[in-house]
C-alpha positions as CSV (number, residue, x, y, z in Angstrom):
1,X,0.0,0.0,0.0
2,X,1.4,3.8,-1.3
3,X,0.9,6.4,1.3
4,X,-0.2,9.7,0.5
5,X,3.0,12.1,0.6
6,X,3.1,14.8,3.2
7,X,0.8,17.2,3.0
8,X,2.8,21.1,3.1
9,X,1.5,24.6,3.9
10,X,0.8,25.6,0.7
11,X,-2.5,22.7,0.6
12,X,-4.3,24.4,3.2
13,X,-6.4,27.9,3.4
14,X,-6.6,28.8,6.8
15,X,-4.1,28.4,10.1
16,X,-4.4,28.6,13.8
17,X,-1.6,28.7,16.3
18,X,-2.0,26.2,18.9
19,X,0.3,26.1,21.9
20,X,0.6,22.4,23.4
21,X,-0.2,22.2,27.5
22,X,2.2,20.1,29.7
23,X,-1.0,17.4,29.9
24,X,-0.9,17.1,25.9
25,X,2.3,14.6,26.3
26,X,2.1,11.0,27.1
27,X,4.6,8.9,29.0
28,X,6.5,8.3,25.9
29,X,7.1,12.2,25.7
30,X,5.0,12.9,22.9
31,X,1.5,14.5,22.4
32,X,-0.9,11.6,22.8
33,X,-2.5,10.5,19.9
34,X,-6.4,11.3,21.0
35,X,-5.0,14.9,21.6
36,X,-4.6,15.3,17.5
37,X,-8.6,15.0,17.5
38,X,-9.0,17.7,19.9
39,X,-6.7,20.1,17.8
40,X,-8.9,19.4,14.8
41,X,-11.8,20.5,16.4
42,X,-10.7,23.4,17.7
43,X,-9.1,24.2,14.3
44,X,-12.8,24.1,12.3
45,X,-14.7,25.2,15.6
46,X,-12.3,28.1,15.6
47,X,-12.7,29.1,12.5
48,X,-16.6,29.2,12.3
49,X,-17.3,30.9,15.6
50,X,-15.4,33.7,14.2
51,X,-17.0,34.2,11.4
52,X,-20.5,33.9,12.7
53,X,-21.1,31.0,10.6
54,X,-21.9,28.8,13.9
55,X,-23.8,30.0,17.1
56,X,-22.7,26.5,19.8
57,X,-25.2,28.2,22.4
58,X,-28.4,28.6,20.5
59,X,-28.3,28.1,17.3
60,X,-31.2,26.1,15.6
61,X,-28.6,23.8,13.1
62,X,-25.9,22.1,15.3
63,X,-22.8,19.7,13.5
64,X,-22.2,16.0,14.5
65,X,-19.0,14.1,13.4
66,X,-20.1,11.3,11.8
67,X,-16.4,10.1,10.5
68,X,-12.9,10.7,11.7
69,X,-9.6,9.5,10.7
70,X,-5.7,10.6,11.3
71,X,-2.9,9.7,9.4
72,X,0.8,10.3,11.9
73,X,3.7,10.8,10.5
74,X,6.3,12.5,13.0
75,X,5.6,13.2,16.3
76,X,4.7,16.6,18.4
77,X,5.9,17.6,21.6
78,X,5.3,20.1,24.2
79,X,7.0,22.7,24.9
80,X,6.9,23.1,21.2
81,X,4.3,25.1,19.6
82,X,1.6,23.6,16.7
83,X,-0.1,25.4,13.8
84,X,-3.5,23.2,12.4
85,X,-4.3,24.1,8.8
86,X,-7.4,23.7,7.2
87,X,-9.4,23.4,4.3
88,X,-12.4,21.4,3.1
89,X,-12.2,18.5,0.8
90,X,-16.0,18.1,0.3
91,X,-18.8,20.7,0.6
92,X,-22.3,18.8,0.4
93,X,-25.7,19.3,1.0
94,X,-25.9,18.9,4.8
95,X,-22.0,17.6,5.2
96,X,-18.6,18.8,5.3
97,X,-15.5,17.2,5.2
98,X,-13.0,19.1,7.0
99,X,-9.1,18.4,6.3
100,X,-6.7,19.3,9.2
101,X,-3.2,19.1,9.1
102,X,-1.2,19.9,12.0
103,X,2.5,21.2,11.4
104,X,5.3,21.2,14.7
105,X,5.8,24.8,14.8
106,X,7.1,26.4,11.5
107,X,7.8,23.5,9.8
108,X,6.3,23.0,5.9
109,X,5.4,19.3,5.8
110,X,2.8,18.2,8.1
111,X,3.4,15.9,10.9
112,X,-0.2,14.4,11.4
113,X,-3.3,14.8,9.0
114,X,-6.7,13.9,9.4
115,X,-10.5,14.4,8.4
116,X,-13.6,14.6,10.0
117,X,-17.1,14.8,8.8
118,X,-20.0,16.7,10.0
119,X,-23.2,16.4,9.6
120,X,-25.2,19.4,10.1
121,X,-28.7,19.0,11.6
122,X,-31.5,20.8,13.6
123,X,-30.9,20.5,17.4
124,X,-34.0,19.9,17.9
125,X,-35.0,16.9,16.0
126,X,-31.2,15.6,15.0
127,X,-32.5,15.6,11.4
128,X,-30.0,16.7,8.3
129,X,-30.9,20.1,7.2
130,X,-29.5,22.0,4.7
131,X,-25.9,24.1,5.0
132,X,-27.6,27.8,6.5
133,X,-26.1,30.3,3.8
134,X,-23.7,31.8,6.4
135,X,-22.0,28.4,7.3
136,X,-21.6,27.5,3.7
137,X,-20.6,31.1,2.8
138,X,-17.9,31.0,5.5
139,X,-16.7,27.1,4.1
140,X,-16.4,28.0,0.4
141,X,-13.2,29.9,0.3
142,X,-11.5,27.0,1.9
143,X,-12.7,24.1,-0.4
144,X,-9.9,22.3,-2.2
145,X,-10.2,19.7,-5.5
């Protein structure tokens, strides 16, 4: 089986400094692999809430991750800082696929990338609904081929 090469910088549209906490590192001196997850959702979480395409507090349409995945490839460490990129790979109907890479400090090639999926539904009843126009307004610009 061929791997994927390294993603780099230059695939992604949109980049948040994250700095790693002493508790991110396992006993093998590394940030512990569940941690990744948490940096990918604060990476597309981020991004939204600032852009008033997602109100977490009392909005009617809510997103649920219905598919996740993460590919390692070198390891991150605290002290050291981390900077998640992201785009989105697929733009549908009620789902997004969000594409994170996360890069140690300044470095171009990415040491871990993942995806996760939301579906975006009414809070209410947990039902698919339609992208609102300002989510999918806010997710266009970042959509790769």
């Amino acid at each position: 089986m061929t791997m994927p090469a390294r993603g780099t910088r230059a695939d992604y549209r949109h980049f948040l400094p994250i700095t790693t906490r002493w508790m991110d590192n396992d006993v093998y001196g590394h940030v512990n692999n569940v941690v990744y997850y948490s940096y990918f959702d604060t990476v597309v979480n981020e991004y939204l809430i600032r852009r008033d395409a997602l109100d977490i507090h009392g909005g009617n349409v809510i997103g649920l991750v219905v598919e996740s995945a993460c590919r390692y490839m070198a390891s991150l460490a605290f002290p050291e800082p981390v900077t998640a990129g992201l785009r989105v790979g697929r733009l549908g109907n009620s789902s997004v696929a969000y594409e994170i890479a996360l890069f140690d400090g300044d470095a171009d090639l990415a040491a871990a990338e993942g995806r996760f999926v939301h579906v975006y539904v009414d809070r209410s009843t947990r039902r698919p609904v339609p992208l609102p126009p300002a989510l999918r307004a806010a997710l266009e610009p970042l959509v790769v081929s």
